[in-house]
C-alpha distance (Angstrom), angle and dihedral (degrees) to the residues before:
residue distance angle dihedral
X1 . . .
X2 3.79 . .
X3 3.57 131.5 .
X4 4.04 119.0 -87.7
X5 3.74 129.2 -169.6
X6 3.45 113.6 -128.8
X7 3.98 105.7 -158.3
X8 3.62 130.4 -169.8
X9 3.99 112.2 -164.9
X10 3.87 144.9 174.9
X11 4.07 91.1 84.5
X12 3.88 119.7 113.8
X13 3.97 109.0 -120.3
X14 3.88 115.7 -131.0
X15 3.57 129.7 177.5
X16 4.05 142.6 50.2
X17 3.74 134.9 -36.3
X18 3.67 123.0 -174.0
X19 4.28 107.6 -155.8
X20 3.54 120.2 -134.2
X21 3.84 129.4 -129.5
X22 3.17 114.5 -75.0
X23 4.19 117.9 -93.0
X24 3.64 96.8 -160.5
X25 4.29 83.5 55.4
X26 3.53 101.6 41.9
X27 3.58 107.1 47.4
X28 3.68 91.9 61.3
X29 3.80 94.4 49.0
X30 3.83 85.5 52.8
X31 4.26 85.0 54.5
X32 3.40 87.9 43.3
X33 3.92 96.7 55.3
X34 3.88 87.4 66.6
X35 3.89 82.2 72.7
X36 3.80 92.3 80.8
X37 3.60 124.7 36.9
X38 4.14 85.3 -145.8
X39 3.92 119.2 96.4
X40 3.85 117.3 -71.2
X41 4.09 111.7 -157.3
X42 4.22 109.8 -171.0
X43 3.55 113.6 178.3
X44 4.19 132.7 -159.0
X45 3.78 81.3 33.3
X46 4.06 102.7 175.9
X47 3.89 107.1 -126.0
X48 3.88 101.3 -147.0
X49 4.15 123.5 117.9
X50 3.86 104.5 -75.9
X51 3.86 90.6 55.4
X52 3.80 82.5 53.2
X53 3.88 87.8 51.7
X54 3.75 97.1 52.6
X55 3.85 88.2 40.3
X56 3.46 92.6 57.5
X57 4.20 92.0 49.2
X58 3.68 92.4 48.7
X59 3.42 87.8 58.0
X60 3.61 105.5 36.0
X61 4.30 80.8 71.4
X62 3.70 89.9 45.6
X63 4.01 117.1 -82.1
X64 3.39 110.6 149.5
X65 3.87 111.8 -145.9
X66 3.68 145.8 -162.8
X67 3.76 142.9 -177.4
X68 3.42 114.3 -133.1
X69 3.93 106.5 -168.6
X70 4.07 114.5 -36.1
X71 3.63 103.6 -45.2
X72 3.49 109.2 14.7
X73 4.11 115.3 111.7
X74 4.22 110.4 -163.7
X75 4.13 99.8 -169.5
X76 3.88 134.9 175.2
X77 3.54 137.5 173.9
X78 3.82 111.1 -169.2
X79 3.39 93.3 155.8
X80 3.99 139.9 21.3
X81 3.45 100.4 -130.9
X82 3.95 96.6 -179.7
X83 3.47 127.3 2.1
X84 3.83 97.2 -151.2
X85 3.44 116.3 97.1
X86 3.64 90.9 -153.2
X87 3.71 141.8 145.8
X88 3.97 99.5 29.5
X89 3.78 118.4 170.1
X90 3.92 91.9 -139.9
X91 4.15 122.8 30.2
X92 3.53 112.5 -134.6
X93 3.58 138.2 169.5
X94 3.60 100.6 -119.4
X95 3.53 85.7 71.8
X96 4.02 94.9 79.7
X97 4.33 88.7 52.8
X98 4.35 78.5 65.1
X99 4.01 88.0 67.9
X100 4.12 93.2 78.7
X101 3.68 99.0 45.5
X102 3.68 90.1 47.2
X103 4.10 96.6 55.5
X104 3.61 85.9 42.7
X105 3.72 89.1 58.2
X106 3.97 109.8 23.1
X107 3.80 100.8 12.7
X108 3.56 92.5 -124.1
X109 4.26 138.9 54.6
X110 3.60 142.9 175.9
X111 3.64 116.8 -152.0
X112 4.11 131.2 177.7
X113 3.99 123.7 -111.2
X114 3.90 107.8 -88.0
X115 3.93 114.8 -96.6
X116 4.02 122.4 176.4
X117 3.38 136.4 110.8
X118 4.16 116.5 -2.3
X119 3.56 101.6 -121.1
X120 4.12 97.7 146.3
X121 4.12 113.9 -77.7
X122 3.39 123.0 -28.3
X123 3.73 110.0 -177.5
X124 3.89 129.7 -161.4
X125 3.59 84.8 -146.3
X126 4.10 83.6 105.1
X127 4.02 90.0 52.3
X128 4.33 100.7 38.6
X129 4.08 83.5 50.8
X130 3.57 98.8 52.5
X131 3.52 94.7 57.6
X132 3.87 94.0 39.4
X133 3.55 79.5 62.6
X134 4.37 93.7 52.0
X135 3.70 92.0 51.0
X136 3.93 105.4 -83.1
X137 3.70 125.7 137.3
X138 3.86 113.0 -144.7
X139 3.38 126.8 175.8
X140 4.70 122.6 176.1
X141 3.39 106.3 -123.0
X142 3.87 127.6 166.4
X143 3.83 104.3 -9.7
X144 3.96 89.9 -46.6
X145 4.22 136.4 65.6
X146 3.81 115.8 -117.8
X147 3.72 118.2 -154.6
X148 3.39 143.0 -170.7
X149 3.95 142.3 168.3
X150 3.67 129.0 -165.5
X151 4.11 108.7 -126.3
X152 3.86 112.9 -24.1
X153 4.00 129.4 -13.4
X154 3.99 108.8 -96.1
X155 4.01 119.0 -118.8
X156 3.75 106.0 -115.1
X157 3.65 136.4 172.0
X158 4.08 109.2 -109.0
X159 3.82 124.6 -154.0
X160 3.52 106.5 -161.3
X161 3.72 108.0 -157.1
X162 4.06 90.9 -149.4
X163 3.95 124.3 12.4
X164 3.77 93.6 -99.4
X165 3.75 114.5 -173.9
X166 4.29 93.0 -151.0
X167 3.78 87.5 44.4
X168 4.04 96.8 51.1
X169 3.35 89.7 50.5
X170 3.97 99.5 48.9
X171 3.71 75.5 55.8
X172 3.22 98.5 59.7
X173 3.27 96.2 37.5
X174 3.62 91.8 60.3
X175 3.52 96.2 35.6
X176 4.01 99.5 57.6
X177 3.65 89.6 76.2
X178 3.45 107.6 19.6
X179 4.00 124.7 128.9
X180 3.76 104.4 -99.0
X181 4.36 131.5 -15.5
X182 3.22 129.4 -21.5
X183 3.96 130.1 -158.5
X184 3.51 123.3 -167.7
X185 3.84 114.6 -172.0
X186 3.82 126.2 -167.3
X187 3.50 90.6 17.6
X188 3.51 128.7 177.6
X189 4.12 112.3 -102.1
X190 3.79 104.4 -165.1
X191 3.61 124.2 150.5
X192 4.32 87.6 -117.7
X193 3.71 81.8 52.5
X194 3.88 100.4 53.2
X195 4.03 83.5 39.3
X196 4.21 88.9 61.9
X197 3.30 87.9 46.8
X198 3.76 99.6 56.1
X199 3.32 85.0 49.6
X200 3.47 92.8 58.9
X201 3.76 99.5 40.0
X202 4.04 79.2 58.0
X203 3.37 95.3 51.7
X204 4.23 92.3 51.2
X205 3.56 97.0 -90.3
X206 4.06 113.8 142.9
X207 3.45 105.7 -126.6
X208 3.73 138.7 174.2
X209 3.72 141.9 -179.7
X210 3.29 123.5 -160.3
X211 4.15 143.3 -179.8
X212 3.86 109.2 -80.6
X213 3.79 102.8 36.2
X214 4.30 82.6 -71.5
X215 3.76 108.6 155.4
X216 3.88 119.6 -171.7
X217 3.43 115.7 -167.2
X218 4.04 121.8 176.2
X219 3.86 116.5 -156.6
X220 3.86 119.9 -118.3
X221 3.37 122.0 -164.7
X222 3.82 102.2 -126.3
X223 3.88 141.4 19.5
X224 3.59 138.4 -141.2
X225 4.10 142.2 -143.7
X226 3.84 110.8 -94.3
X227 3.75 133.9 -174.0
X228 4.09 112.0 -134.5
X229 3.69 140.0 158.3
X230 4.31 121.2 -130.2
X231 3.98 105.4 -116.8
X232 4.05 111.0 -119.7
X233 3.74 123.1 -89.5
X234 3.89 115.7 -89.1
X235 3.78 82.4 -172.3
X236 3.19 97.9 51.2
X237 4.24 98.3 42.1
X238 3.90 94.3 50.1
X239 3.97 91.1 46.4
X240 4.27 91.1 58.0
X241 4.17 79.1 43.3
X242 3.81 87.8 56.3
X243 3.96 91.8 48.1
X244 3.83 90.4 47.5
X245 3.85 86.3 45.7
X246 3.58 100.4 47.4
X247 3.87 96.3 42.0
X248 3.47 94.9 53.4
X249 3.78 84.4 -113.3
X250 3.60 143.6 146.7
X251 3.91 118.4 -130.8
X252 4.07 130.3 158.9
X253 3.73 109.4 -145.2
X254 3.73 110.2 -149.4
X255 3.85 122.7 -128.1
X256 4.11 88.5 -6.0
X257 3.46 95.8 160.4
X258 4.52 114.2 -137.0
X259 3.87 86.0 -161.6
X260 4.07 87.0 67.1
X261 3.73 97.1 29.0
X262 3.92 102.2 55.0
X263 3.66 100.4 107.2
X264 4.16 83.3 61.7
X265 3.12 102.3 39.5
X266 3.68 93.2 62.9
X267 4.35 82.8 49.2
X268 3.89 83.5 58.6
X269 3.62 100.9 52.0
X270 3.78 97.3 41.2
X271 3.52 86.4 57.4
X272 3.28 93.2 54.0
X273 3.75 98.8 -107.0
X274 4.07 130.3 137.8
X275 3.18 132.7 -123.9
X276 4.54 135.1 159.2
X277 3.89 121.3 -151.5
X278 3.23 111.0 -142.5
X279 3.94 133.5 179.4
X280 4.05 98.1 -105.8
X281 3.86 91.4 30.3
X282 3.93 155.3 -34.1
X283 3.78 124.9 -77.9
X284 4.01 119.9 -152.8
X285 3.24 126.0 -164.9
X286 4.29 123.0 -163.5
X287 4.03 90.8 -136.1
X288 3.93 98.3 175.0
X289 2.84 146.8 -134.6
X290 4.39 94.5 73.8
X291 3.80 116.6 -162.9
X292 3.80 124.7 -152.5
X293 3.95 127.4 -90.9
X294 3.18 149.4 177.5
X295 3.73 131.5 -103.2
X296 3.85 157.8 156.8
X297 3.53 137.1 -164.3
X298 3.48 118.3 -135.7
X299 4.03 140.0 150.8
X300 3.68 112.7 -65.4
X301 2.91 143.5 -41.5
X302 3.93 66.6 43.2
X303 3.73 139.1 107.3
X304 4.20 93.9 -84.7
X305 3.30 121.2 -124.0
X306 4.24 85.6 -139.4
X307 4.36 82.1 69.7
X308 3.81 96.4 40.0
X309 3.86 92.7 87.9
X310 3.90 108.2 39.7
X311 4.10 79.9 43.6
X312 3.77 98.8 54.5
X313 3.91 85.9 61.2
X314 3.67 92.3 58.6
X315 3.70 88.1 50.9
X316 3.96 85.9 53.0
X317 3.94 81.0 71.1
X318 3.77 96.0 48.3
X319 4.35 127.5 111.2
X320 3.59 104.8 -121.0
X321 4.41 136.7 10.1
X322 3.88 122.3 -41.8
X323 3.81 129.0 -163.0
X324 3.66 125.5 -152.9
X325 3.90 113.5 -168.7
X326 3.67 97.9 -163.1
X327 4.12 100.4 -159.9
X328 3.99 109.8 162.9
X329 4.05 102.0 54.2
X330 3.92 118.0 36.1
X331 3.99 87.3 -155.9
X332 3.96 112.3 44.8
X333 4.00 104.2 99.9
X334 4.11 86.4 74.4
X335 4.26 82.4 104.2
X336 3.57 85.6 64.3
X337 4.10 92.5 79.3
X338 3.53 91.5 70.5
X339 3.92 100.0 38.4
X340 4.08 79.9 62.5
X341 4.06 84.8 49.8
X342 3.63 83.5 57.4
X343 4.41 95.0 48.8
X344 3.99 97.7 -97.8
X345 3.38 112.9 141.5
X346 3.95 110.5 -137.7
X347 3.74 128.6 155.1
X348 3.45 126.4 -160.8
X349 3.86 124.9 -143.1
X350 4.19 129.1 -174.7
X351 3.62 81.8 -149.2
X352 3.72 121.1 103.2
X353 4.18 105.8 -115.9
X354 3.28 101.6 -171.2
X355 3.68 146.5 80.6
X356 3.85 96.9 -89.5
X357 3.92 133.4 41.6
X358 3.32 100.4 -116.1
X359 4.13 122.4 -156.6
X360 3.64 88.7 -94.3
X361 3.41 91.7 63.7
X362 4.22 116.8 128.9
X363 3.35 91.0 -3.6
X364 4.24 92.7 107.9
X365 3.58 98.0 -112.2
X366 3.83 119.6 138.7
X367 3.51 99.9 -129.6
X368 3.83 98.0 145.9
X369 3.91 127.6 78.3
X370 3.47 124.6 -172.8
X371 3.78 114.3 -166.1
X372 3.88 131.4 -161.5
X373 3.50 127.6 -147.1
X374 2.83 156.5 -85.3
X375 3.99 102.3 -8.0
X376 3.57 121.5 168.1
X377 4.14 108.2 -135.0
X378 3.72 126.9 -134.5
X379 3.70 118.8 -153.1
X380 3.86 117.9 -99.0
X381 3.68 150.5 -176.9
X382 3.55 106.5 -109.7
X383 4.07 146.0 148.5
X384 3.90 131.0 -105.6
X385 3.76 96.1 -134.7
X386 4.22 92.3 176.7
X387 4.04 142.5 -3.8
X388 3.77 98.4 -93.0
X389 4.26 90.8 34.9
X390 3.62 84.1 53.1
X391 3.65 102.5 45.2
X392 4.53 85.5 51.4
X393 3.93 87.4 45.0
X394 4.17 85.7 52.1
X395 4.27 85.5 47.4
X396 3.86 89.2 48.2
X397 4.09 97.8 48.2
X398 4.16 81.4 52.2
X399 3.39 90.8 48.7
X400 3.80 95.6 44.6
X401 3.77 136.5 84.4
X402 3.88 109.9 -107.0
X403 3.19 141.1 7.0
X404 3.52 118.8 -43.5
X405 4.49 130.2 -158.2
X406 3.94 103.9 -146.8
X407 4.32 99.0 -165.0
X408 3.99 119.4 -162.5
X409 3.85 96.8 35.4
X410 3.85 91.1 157.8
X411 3.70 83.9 91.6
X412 3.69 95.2 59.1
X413 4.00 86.7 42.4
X414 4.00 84.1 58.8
X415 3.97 89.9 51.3
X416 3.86 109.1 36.9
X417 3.47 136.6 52.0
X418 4.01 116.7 -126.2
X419 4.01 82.3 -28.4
X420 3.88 99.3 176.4
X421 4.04 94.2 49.5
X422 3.60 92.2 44.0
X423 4.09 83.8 57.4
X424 4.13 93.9 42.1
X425 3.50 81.3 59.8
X426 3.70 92.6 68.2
X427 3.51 107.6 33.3
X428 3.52 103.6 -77.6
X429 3.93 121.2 144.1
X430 3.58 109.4 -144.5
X431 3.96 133.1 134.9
X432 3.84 130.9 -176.5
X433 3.87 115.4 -130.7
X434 3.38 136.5 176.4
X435 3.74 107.2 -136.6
X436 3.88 113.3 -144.8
């Protein structure tokens, strides 16, 4: 049978959490090391299931890999041995960012349909365009998209009809050693973005970013080995801020970083929360009582959609009415089911409740939550339906009276490194069972 948390809440957390690197950051720079056949060192590489995943493509084509210490990833390519991406254990969507690298070293690939978390479609439409556009051929065949390109990938100038992260970064990936310029316009400007492309500049690439989510990129003909480290998880750093939040805790978050966290911060405060930047980290404090806000999620330098869920379980603890305008995925108040299991009070509208009309707008998705507060939670029985879901449903069993059985926690084992010692560590009681 699988693994269950069993939870017990309605204890304030104190203590220490160190973040992880970020997941969403380092499994592209592990695709992106098959763009050199030289050696590829990433450090503060988090060891949860979708690093797995990407290890295991990067060395289903031939990387040979290491682990130097914990966290420490040695990788190198010298050779495409295969340029199917076939036969994974796990489907994953990180799978269709291996397409570029491949053409740029084999001239062909064969990659799987996407799978992860189910957040409402999210079509490679974006990614099998783009290099349409630089001269590939590709063609979905048998669960999977085969490419191929004759001689190198053509610069091109790409119009991104929304700032997709996967998209800008098939761009890049295409673009770094593509014949000629590339333009990417209406590109997507998040921190995990700018951290591939570092990479990338430091691996020869000819990269630059300009005002108006412009990227220039100018194609070199080769690539070398490079030595970086994976930035730390946003994600992961305002979630542990939610669970000192909503306890009415106290918990210092190691190397958060404010410079990616602004956006919530400012959430925090209007609310009426607490928090202390300090050089090595961020300190929050759960200063109750919370009042209602306002808010919408939105590309960054935006309110992500990654904070919405952990964050809407504070606001089950805040005086007065909330409103979420949920603007990036049309499908990702589903969690809210079980927060009503557990006595929140959350409403969902198709409307769009929020300053802007977003692209979602009159097309009957509820995309809107309005929340009121404050409720006190009762522990529950419920299901982990996604990473970030399942991270807001681990926030509300802490918050909760009781004790609380969190089913399908392979999800959160895919998103977050050693997740239920990191939360020991602070206070937190939770065990893993396997129920019979």
């Amino acid at each position: 049978m699988p693994d269950v948390f069993k939870v017990m809440g309605g204890t304030p957390l104190h203590g220490e959490i160190t973040v992880s690197g970020a997941k969403n950051a380092a499994s592209k720079m592990m695709i992106a090391s098959l763009l050199t056949d030289e050696q590829v060192v990433l450090s503060n590489v988090p060891r949860q299931r979708e690093t797995e995943i990407t290890l295991e493509i990067i060395e289903t084509v031939g990387a040979k890999t290491s682990w130097q210490d914990q966290n420490i990833l040695v990788t190198q390519t010298q050779d495409v041995t295969t340029t199917a991406v076939s036969k994974l254990t796990r489907k994953n969507r990180i799978s269709i960012l291996a397409l570029a690298p491949l053409l740029h070293r084999a001239g062909e690939a064969f990659v799987p349909g996407p799978g992860g978390c189910p957040l409402g479609p999210r079509p490679v439409n974006f990614h099998i365009e783009i290099l349409k556009q630089m001269g590939a051929q590709v063609e979905n065949i048998d669960d999977g998209y085969h490419a191929h390109v004759t001689g190198r990938l053509q610069g091109a100038v790409i119009e991104l009809d929304y700032p997709s992260v996967g998209a800008t970064e098939t761009a890049i990936l295409a673009g770094v050693l593509a014949n000629g310029r590339t333009t990417i316009r209406n590109a997507a400007g998040e921190p995990e973005v700018k951290e591939l492309i570092m990479m990338l500049q430091n691996m020869g690439a000819i990269i630059q970013v300009n005002t108006g989510r412009h990227i220039e990129i100018i194609g070199v003909e080769k690539l070398h080995g490079v030595q970086a480290r994976v930035m730390p998880d946003r994600m992961e750093a305002a979630s542990f801020a939610c669970m000192a939040l909503g306890t009415g805790g106290e918990i210092f978050i190691r190397e958060a970083e404010q410079t990616h966290m602004i956006t919530f911060l400012n959430a925090v405060r209007k609310i009426g929360g607490t928090y202390e930047v300090r050089p090595d980290g961020i300190l929050f404090r759960g200063t109750k009582p919370f009042h209602g806000m306002e808010l919408e999620t939105d590309t960054h330098p935006g309110f992500m959609t990654d904070w919405q869920q952990p964050f809407l379980v504070v606001l089950t603890q805040a005086k007065g009415t909330s409103v979420i305008h949920e603007t990036v995925y049309e499908e990702r108040f589903g969690y809210t089911d079980a927060l009503k299991k557990m006595g929140a009070e959350v409403t969902l509208f198709s409307n769009c409740l929020g300053e802007i009309d977003c692209r979602f707008k009159g097309r009957n998705y509820k995309h809107s939550a309005v929340i009121t507060g404050p409720r006190n939670l009762k522990a529950a029985d419920v299901d982990v339906p996604d990473i970030r879901a399942g991270l807001a449903l681990v926030v509300a069993a802490l918050v909760a009276d009781g004790t609380s059985t969190l089913n399908g926690i392979h999800h959160l084992d895919r998103g977050y490194e050693r997740l239920e010692e990191k939360l020991r560590g602070v206070g937190a009681k939770i065990e893993r069972v396997v129920e019979n």
